[in-house]
PDB file of N, CA, C and O in Angstrom:
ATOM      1  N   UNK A   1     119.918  38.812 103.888  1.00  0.00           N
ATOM      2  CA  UNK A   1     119.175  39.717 103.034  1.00  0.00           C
ATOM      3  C   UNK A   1     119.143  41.086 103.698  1.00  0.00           C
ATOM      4  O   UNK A   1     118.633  41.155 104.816  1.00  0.00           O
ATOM      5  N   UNK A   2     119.588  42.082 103.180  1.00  0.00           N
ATOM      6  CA  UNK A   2     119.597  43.194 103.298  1.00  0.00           C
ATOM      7  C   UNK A   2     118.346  44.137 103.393  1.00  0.00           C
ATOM      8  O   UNK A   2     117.855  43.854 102.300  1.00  0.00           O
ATOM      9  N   UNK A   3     117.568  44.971 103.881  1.00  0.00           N
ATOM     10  CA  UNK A   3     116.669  45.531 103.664  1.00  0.00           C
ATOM     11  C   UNK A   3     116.824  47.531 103.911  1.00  0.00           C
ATOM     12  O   UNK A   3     115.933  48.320 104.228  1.00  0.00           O
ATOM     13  N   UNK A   4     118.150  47.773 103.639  1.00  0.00           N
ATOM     14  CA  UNK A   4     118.604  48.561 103.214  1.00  0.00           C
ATOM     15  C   UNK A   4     117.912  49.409 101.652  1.00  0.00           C
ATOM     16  O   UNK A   4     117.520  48.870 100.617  1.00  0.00           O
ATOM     17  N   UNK A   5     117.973  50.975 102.029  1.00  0.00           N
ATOM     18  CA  UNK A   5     117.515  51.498 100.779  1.00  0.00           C
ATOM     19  C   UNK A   5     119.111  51.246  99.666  1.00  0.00           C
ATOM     20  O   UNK A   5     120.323  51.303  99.873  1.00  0.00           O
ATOM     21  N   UNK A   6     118.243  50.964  98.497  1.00  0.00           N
ATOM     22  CA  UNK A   6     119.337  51.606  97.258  1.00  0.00           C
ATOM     23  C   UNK A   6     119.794  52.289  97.497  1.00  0.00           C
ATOM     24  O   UNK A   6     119.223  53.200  98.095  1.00  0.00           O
ATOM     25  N   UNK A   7     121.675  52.386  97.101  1.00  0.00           N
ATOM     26  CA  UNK A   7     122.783  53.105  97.005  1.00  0.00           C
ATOM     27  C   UNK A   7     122.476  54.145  96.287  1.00  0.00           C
ATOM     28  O   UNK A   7     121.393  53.801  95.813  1.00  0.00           O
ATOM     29  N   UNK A   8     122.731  55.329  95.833  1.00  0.00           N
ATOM     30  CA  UNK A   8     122.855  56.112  94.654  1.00  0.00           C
ATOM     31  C   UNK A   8     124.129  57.091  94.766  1.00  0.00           C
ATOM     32  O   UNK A   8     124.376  57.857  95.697  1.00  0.00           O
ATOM     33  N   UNK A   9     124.868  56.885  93.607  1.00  0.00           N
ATOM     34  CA  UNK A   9     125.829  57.303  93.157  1.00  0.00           C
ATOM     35  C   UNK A   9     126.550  58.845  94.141  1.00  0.00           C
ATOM     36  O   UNK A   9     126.030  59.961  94.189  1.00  0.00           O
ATOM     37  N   UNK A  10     127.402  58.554  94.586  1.00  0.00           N
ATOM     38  CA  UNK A  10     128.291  59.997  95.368  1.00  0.00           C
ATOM     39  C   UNK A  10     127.624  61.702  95.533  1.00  0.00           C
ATOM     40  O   UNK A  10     127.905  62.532  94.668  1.00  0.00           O
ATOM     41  N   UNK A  11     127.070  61.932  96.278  1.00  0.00           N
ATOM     42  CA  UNK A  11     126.558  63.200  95.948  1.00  0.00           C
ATOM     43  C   UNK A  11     125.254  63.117  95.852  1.00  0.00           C
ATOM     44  O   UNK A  11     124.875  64.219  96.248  1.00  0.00           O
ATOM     45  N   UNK A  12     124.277  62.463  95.557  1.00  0.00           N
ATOM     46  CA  UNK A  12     122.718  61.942  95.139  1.00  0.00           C
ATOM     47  C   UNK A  12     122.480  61.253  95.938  1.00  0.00           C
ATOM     48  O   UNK A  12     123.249  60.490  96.522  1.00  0.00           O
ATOM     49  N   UNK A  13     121.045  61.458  96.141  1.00  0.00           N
ATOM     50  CA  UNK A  13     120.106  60.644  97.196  1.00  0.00           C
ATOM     51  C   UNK A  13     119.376  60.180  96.388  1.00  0.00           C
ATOM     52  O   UNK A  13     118.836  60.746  95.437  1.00  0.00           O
ATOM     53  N   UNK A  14     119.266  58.291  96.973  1.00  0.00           N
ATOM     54  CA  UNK A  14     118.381  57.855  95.620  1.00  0.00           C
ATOM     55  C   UNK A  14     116.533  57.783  95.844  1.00  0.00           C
ATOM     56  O   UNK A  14     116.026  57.284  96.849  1.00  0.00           O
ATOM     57  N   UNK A  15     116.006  58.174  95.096  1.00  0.00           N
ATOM     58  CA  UNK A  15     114.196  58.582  95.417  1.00  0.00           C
ATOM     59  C   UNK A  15     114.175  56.718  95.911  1.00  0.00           C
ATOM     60  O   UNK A  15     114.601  55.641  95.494  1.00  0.00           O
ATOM     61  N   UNK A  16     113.355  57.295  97.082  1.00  0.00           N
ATOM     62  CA  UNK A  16     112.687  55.863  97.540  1.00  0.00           C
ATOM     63  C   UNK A  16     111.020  55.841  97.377  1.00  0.00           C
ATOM     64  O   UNK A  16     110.402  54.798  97.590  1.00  0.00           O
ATOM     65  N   UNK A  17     110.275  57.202  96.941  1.00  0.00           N
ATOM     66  CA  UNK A  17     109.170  57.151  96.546  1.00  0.00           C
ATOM     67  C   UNK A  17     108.886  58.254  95.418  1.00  0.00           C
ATOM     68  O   UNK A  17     109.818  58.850  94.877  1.00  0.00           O
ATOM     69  N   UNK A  18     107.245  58.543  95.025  1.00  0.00           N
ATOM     70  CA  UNK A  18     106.863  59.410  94.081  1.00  0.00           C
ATOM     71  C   UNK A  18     105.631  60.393  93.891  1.00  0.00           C
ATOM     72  O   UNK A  18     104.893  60.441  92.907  1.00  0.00           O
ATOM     73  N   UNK A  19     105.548  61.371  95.340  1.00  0.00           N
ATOM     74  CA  UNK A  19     104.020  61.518  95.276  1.00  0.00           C
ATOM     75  C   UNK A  19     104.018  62.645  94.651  1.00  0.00           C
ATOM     76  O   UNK A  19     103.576  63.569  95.335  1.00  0.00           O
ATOM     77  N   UNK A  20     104.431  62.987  93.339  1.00  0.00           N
ATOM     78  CA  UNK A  20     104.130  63.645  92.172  1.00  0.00           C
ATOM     79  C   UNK A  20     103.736  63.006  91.195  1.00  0.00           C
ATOM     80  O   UNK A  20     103.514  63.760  90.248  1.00  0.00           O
ATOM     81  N   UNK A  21     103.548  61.983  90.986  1.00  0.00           N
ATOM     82  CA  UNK A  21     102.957  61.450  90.699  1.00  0.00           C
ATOM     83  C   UNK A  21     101.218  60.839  90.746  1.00  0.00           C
ATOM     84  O   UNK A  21     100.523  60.148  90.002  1.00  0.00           O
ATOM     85  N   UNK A  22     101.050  61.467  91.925  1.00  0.00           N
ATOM     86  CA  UNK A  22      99.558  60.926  92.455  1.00  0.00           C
ATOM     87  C   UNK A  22      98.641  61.533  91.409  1.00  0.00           C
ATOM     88  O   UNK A  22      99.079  62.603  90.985  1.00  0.00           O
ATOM     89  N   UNK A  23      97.587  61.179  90.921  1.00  0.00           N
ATOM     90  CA  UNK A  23      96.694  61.533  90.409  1.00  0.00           C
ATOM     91  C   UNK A  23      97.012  61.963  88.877  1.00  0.00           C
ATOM     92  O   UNK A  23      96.508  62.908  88.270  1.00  0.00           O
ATOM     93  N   UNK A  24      97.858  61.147  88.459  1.00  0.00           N
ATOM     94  CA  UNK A  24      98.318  60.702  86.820  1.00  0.00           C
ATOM     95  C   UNK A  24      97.972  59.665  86.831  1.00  0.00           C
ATOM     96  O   UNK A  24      97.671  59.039  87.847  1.00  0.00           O
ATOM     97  N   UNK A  25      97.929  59.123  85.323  1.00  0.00           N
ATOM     98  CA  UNK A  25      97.506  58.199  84.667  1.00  0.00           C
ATOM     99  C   UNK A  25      98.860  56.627  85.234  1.00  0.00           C
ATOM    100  O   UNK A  25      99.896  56.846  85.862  1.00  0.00           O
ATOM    101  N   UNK A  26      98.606  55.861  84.983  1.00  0.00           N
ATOM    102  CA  UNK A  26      99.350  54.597  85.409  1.00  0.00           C
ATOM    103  C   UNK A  26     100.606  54.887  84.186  1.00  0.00           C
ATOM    104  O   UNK A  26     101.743  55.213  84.529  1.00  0.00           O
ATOM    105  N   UNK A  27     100.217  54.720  82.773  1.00  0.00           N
ATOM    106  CA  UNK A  27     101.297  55.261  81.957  1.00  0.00           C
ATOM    107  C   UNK A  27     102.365  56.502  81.848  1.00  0.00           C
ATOM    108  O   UNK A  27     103.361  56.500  81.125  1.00  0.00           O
ATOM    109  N   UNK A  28     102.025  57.361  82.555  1.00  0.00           N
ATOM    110  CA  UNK A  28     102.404  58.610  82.939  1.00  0.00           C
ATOM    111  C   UNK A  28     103.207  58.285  83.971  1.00  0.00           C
ATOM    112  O   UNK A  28     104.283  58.879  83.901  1.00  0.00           O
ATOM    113  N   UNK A  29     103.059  57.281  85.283  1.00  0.00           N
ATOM    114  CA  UNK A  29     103.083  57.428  86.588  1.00  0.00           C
ATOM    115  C   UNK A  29     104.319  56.516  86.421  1.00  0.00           C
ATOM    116  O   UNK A  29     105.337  56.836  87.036  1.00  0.00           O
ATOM    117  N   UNK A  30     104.325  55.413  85.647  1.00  0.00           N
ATOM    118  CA  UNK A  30     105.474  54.422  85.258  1.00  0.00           C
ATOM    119  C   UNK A  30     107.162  54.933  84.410  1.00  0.00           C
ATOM    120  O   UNK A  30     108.271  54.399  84.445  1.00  0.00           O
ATOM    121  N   UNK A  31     106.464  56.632  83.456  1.00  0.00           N
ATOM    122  CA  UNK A  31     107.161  57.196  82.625  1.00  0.00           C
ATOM    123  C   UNK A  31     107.979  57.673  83.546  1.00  0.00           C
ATOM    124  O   UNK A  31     109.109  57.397  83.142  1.00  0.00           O
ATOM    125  N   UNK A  32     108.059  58.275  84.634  1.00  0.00           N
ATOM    126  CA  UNK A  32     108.187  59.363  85.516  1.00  0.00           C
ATOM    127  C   UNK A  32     109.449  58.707  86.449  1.00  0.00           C
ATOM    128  O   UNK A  32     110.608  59.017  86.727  1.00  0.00           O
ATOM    129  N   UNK A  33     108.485  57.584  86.766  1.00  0.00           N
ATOM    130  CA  UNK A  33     109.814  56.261  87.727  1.00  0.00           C
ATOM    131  C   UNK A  33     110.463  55.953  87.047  1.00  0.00           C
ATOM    132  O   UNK A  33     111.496  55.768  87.691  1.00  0.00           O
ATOM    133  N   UNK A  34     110.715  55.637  85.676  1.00  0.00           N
ATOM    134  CA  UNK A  34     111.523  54.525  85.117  1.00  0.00           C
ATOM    135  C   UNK A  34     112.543  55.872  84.686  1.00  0.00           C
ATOM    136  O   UNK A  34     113.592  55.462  84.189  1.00  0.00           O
ATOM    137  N   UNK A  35     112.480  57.059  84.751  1.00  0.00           N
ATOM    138  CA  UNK A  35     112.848  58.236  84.470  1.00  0.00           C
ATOM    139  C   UNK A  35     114.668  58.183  85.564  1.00  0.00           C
ATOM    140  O   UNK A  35     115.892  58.142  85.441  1.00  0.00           O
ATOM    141  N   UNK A  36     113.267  58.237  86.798  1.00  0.00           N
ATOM    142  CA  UNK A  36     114.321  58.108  88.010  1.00  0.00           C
ATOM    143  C   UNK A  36     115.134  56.794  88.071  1.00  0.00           C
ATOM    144  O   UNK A  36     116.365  56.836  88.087  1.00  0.00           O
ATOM    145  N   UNK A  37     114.411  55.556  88.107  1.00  0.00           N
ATOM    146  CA  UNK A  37     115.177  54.235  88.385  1.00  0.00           C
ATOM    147  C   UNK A  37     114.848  53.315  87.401  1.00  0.00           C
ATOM    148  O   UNK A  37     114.012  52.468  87.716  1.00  0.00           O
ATOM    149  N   UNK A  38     115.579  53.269  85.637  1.00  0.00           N
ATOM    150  CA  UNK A  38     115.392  52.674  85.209  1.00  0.00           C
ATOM    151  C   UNK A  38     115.618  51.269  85.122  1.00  0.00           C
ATOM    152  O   UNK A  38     115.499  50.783  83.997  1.00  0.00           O
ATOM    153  N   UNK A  39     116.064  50.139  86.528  1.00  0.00           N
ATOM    154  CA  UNK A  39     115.681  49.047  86.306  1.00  0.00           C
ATOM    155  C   UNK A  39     114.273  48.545  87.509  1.00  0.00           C
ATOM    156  O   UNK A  39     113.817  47.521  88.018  1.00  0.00           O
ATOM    157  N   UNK A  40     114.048  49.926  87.502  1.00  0.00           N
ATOM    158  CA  UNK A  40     112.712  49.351  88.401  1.00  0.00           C
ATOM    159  C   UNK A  40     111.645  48.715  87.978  1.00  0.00           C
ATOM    160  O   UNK A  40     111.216  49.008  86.862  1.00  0.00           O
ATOM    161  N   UNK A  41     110.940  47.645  88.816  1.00  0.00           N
ATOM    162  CA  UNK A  41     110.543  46.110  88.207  1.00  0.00           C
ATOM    163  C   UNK A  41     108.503  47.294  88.972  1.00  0.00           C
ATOM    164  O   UNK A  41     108.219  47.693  90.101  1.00  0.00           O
ATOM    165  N   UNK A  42     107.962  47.353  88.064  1.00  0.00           N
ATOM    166  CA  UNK A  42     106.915  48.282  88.723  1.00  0.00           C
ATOM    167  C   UNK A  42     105.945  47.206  88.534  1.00  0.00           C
ATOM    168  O   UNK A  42     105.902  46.411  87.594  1.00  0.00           O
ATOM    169  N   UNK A  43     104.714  47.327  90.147  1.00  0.00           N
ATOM    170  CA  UNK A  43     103.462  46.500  89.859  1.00  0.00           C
ATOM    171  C   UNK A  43     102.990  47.518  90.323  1.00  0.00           C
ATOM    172  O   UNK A  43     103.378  48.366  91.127  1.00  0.00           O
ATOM    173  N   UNK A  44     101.483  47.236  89.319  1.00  0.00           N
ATOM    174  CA  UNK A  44     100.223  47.663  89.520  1.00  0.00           C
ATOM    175  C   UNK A  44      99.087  47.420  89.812  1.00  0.00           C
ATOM    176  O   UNK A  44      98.232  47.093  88.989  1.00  0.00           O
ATOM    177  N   UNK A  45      98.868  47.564  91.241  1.00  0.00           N
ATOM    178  CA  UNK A  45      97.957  46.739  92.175  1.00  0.00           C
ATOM    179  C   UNK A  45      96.579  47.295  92.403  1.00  0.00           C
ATOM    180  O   UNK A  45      96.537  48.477  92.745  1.00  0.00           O
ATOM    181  N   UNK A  46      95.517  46.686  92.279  1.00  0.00           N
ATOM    182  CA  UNK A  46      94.352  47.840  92.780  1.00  0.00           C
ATOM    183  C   UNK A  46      94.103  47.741  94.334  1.00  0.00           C
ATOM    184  O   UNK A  46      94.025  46.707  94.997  1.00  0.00           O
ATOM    185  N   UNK A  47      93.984  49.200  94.819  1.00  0.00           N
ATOM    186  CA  UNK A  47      93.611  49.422  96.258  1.00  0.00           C
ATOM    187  C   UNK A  47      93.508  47.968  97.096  1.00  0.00           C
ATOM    188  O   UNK A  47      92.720  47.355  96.376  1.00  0.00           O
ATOM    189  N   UNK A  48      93.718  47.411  97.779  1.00  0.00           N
ATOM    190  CA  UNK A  48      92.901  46.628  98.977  1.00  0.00           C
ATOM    191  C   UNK A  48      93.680  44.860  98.450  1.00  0.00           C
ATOM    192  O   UNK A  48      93.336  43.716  98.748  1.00  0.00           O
ATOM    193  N   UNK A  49      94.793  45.382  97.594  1.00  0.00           N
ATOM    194  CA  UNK A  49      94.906  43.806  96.965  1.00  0.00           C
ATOM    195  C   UNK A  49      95.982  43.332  97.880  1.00  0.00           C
ATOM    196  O   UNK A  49      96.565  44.183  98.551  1.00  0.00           O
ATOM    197  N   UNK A  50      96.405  41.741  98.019  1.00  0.00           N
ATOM    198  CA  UNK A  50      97.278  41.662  99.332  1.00  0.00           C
ATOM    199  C   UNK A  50      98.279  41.482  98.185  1.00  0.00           C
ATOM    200  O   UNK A  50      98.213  41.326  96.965  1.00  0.00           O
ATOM    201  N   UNK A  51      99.260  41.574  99.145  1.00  0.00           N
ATOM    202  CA  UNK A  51     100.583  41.539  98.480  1.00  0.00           C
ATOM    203  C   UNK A  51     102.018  41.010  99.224  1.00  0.00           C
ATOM    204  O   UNK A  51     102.152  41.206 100.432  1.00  0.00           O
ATOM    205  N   UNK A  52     102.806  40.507  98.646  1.00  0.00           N
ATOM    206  CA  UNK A  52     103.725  40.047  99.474  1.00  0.00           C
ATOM    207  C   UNK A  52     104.579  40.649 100.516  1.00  0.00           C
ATOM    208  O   UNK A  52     104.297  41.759 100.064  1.00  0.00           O
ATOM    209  N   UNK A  53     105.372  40.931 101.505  1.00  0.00           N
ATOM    210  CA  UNK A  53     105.850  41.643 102.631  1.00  0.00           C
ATOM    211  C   UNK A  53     107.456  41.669 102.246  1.00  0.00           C
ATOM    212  O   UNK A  53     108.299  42.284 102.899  1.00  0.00           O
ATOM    213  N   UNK A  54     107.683  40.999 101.231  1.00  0.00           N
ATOM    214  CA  UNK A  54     109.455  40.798 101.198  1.00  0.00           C
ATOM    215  C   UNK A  54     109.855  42.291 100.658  1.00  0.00           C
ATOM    216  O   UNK A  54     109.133  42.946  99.906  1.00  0.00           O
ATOM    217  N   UNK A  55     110.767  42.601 101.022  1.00  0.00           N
ATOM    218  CA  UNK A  55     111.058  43.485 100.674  1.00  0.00           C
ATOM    219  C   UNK A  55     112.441  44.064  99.246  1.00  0.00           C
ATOM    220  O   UNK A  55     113.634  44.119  99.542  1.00  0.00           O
ATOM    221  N   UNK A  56     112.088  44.307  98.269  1.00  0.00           N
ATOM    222  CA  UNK A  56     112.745  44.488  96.777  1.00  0.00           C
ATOM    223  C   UNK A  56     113.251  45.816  96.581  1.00  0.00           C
ATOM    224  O   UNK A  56     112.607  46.858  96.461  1.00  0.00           O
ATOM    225  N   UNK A  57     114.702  45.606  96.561  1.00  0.00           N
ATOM    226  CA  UNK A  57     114.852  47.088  96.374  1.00  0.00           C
ATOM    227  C   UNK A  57     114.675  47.950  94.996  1.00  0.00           C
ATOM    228  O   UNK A  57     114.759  49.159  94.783  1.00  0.00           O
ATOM    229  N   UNK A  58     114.399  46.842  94.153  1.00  0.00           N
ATOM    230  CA  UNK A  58     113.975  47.142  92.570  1.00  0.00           C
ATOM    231  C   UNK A  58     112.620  47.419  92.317  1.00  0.00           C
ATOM    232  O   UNK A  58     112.303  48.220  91.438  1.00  0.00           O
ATOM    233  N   UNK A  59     111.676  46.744  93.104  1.00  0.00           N
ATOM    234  CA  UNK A  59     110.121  46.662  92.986  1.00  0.00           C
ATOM    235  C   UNK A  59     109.658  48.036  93.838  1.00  0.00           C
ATOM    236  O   UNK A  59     109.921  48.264  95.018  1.00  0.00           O
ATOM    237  N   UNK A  60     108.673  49.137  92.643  1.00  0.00           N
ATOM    238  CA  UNK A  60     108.293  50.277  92.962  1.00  0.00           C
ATOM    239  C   UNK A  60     106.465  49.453  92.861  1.00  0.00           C
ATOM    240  O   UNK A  60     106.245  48.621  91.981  1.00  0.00           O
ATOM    241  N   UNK A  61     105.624  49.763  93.630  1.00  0.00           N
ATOM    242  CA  UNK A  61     104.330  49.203  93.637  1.00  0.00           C
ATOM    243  C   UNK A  61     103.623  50.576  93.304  1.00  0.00           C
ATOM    244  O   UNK A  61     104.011  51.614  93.841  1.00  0.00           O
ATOM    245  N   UNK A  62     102.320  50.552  92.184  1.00  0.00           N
ATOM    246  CA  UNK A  62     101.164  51.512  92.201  1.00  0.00           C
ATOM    247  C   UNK A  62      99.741  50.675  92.514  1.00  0.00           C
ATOM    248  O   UNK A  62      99.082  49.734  92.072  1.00  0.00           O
ATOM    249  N   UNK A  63      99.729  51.699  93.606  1.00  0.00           N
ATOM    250  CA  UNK A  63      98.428  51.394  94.054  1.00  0.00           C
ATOM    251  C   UNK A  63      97.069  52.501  93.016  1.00  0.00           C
ATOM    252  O   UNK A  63      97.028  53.721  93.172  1.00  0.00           O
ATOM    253  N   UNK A  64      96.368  51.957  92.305  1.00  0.00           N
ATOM    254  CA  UNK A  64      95.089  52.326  92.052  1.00  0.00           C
ATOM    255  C   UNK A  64      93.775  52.208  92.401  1.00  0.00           C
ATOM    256  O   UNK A  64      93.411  51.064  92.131  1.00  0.00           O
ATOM    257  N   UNK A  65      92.754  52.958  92.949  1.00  0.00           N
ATOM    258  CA  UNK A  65      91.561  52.523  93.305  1.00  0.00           C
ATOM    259  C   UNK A  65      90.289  53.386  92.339  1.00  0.00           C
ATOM    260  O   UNK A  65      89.119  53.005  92.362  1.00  0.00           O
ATOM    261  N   UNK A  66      90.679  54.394  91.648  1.00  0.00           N
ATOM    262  CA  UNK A  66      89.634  55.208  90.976  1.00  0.00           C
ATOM    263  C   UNK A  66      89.341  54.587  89.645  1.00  0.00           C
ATOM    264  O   UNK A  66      90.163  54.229  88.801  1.00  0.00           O
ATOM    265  N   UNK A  67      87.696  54.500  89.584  1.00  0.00           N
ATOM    266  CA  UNK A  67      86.931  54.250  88.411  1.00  0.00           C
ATOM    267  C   UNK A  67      86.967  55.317  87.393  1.00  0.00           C
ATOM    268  O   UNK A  67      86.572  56.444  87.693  1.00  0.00           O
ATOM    269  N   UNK A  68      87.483  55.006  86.018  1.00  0.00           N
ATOM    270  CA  UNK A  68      87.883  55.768  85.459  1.00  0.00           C
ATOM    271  C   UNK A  68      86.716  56.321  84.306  1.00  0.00           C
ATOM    272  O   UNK A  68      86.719  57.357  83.641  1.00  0.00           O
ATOM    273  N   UNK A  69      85.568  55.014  84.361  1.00  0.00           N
ATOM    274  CA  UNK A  69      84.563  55.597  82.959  1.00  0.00           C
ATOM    275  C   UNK A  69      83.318  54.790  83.790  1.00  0.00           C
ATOM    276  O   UNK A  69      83.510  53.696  84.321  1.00  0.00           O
ATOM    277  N   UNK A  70      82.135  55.432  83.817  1.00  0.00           N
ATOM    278  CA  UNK A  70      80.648  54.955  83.999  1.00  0.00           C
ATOM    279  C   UNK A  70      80.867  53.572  83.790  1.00  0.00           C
ATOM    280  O   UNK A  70      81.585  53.246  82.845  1.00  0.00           O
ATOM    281  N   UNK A  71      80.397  52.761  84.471  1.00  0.00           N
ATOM    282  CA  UNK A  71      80.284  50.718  84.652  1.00  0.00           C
ATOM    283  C   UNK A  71      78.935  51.021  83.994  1.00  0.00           C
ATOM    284  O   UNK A  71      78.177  51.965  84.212  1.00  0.00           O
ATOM    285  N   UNK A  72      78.792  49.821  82.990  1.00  0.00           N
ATOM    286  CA  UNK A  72      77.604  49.698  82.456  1.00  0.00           C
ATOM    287  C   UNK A  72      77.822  47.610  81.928  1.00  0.00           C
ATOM    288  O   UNK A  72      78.711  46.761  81.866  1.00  0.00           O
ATOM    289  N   UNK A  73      76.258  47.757  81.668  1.00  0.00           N
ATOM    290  CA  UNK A  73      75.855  46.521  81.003  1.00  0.00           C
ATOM    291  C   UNK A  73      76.320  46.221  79.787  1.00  0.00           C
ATOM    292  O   UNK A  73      76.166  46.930  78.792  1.00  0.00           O
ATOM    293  N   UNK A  74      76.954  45.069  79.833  1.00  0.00           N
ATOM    294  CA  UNK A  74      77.218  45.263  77.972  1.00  0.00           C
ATOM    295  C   UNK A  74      78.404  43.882  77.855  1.00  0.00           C
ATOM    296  O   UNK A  74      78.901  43.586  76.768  1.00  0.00           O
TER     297      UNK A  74
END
């Protein structure tokens, strides 16, 4: 098993991350990657969650931790 970055095509460097993305919406943040690497397999994890160590050269991970609307009773 290889743990080599993705190839990208002669001339191009292929994005191995996205921090233009930070502080967009998860739908926005997914539009943007799949832009760059459309067979990327994307999870969306909240802050502090464990996660596996293998390494995917297809799998882009978003981490979220911000509360987005007042928590209430109901």
């Amino acid at each position: 098993m290889s743990c080599a970055a993705p190839k990208a095509p002669a001339g191009e460097e292929k994005k191995t991350s996205w921090p233009e993305v930070v502080g967009k919406s998860i739908e926005e943040s997914k539009e943007i990657i799949l832009k760059d690497m459309p067979n990327a397999d994307i999870d969306v994890l909240p802050a502090g969650s464990a996660m596996t160590l293998d390494f995917r050269t297809n799998r882009v991970r978003i981490i979220v931790d911000t509360v987005a609307t007042t928590p209430s009773i109901g």
